[in-house]
N, C-alpha and C positions, 0 to 999 in steps of 0.2 A: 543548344544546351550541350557542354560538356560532361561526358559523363567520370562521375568524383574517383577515386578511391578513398575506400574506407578502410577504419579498421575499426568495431565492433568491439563495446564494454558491456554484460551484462551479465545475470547469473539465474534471478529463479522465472518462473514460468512467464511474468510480467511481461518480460522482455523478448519473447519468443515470437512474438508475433511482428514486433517489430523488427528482428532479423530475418522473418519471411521476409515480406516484402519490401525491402532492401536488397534481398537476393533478387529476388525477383522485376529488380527493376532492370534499368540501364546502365547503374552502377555496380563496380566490382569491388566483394568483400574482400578485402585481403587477409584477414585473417581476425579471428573472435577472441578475446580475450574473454575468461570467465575464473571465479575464484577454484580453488582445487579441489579435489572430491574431498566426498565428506562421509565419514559412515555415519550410518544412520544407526543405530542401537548399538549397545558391545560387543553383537554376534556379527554385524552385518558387515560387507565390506564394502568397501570407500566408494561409493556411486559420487557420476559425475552432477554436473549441476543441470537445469533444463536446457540454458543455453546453451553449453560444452555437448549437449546430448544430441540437441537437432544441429548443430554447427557439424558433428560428425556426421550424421544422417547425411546430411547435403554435402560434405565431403567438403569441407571448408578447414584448412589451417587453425589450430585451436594453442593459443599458448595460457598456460593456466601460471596464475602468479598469486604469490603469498604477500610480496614487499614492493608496492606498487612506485617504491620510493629508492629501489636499488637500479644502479647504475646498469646491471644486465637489463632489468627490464627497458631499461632508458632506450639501448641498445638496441635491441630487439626491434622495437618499433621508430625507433631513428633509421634503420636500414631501408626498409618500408617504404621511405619517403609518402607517406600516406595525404591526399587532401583534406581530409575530415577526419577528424574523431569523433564516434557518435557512441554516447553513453546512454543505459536505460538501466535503472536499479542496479548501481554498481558501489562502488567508495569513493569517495574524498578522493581528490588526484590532486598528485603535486606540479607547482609550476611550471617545474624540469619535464614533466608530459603535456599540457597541456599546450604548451610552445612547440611542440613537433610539428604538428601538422602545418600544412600550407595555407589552407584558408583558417583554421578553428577550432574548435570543439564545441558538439552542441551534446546539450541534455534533453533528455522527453521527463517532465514532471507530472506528477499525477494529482495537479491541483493549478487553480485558477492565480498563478503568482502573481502581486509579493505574496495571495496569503496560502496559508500552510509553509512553510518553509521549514523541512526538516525530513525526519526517517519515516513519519507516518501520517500522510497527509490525509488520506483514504480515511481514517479513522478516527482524526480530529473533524473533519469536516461533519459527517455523521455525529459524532456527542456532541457537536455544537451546534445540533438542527438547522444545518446552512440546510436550505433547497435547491441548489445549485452548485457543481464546482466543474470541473473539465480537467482537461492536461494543458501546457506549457512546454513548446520547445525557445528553448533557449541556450546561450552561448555561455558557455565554462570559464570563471574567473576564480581568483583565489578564494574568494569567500563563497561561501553553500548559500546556492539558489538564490543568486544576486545578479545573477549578467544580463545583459540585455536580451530584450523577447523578442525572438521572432516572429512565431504566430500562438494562437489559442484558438481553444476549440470546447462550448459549453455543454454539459446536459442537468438534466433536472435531478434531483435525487426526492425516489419515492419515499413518503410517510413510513412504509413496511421495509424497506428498501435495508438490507445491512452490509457488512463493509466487504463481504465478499462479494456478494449481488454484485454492484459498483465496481469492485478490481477486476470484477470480468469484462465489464462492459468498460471499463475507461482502460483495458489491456487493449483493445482494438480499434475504439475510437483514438484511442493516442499513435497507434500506430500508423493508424491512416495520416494523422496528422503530421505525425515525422516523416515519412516518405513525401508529403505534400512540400515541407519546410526543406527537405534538402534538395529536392527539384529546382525550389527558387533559388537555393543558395548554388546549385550549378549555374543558374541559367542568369545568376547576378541581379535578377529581380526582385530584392528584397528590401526592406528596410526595416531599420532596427528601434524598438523601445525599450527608453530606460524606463528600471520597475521604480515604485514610488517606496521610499523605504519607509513612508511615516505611515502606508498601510499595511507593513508588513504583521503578519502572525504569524507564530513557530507552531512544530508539529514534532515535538519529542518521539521520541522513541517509547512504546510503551512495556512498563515493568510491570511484575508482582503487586508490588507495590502504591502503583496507581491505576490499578484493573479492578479493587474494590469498588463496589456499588454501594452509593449512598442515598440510604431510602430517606434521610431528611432532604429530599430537593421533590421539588415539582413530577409528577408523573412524567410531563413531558421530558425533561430532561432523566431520568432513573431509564426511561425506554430508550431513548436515543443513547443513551450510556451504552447502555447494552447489546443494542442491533448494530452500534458503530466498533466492539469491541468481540462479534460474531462473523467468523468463525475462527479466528484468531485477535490477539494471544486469549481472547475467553474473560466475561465478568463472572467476578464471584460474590459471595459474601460466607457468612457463618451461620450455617444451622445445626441449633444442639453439640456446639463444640467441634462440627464438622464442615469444612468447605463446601459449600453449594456451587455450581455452575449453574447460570444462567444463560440459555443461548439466545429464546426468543419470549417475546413479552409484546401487552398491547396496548394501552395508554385509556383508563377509564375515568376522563376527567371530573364526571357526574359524583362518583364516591367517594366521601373519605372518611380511611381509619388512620389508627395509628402510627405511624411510621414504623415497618419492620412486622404488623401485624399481620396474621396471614389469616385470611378468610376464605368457606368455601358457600359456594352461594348459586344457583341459578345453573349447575354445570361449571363453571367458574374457578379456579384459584387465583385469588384477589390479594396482593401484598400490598398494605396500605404503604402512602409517601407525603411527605410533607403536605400537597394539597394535591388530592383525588390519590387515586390508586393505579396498580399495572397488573395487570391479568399476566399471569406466567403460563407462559405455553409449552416450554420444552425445561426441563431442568435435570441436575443431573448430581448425586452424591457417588463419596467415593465408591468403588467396587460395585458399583450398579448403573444399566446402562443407562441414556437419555429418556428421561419417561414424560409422558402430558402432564399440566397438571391437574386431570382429574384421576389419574394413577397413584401420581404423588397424594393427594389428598385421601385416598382409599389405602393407603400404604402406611402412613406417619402424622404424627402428633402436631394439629395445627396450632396447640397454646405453647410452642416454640417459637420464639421471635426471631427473625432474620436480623446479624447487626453485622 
């Protein structure tokens, strides 16, 4: 086995594990590419990213880039002569980079591809009560999460199970996976599958706008809504004119009230859904911090409907 040169695309903590070990192996980082600092509030100043952070840690070459599509950067990593480009949680790349390299470009996906194809796999897969998804390395083409697979690697995803739980654990199982995948790709013993596009499924990006919680669907699905959209970017709905957050909830198939109706019963806060109900466990209105919901029910007016 030849050992590759890389050069390293990623930015937030996801990707951190997998530039461990890649350091760590028999191949050499040539240098990390990650997006630019960023301040965090209006006071703070411009912190790097996770990857830019432990890239310095380890004393590794760090070029930070805004225009992944300008001729300097082209530059930059055309000098390089690098064998691999190895991407994890990075942007879009244009042709003009993904042709540098000697052998390729591969990606680490955080989902069983064709399906989830997009910015938020982790959290589709969850609202859509799959029981299984894994990571995906594969090899960088024009079009997103389309090239041919290397290899894959499954886990099960718990009932309880929300989409942070999951990005921590598929942060290291993927990384395992990607040091396993570019080994073969040294060692030339690999082969490659085309994905199936007739089973592909997208995985938007999620907004404001579609992180509202709809208590007309099945309990099953209002919980998977919610544990798939915990801890990030967050479900909400409206109570009494005010935004609720919803972090964690529990699926009480056996009841049903009203959709949006909130009951206290047994120790319990019960918000009925189209068929059966979801026990709210953690919630949260503005200027007040995460409370149970046997807090909230000792706190606030339960002939308030959630809509």
């Amino acid at each position: 086995m030849k050992p590759l040169k890389i050069i390293f695309m990623g930015s937030p903590d996801f990707a951190v594990p997998s530039l461990e070990n890649i350091y760590n192996s028999m191949h050499t980082v040539q240098a990390v590419v990650s997006n630019p600092d960023k301040r965090r509030g209006r006071r703070g100043k411009p912190e790097p990213t996770a990857v830019k952070n432990r890239a310095l840690e380890l004393n590794l070459p760090v070029i930070d880039v805004d225009d992944v599509k300008s001729a300097e950067f082209r530059d930059q990593l055309s000098a390089l002569k690098p064998d691999l480009l190895v991407v994890v949680a990075f942007r879009i790349l244009p042709p003009s980079i993904l042709e540098i390299p000697k052998i390729g470009s591969v990606n680490l996906h955080a989902s069983l591809l064709p399906k989830y194809r997009g910015a938020a796999p982790i959290h589709w897969a969850i609202i859509n009560g799959e029981e299984k998804t894994g990571c995906t390395v594969f090899f960088l083409n024009e079009k997103v999460d389309t090239g041919n697979i290397v290899d894959t690697v499954e886990t099960a995803i718990g009932p309880l199970e929300n989409t942070g739980d999951l990005y921590n654990r598929l942060k290291d199982i993927g990384s395992k996976l990607l040091i396993r995948c570019i080994d073969k790709i040294a060692g030339g013993n690999y082969s490659l599958k085309e994905q199936d596009n007739s089973q592909a499924t997208p995985a938007p990006k999620l907004f404001k706008e579609n992180t509202k919680i709809n208590f007309n669907q099945d309990a099953d699905a209002v919980h998977n809504f919610i544990r798939g959209l915990n801890p990030f970017p967050g479900a909400w709905c409206m109570y009494d004119d005010q935004k609720m957050n919803i972090y964690r909830t529990k699926p009480v198939r056996s009841l049903n009230i009203e959709p949006g109706t909130l009951r206290y019963s047994d120790k319990q806060l019960l918000a009925g859904c189209r068929k059966g109900s979801v026990e709210l466990l953690d919630v949260q209105l503005p200027g007040t911090k995460v409370m149970s919901g046997a807090e909230f029910a000792n706190g606030y007016n339960l002939n308030s409907k959630l809509e």
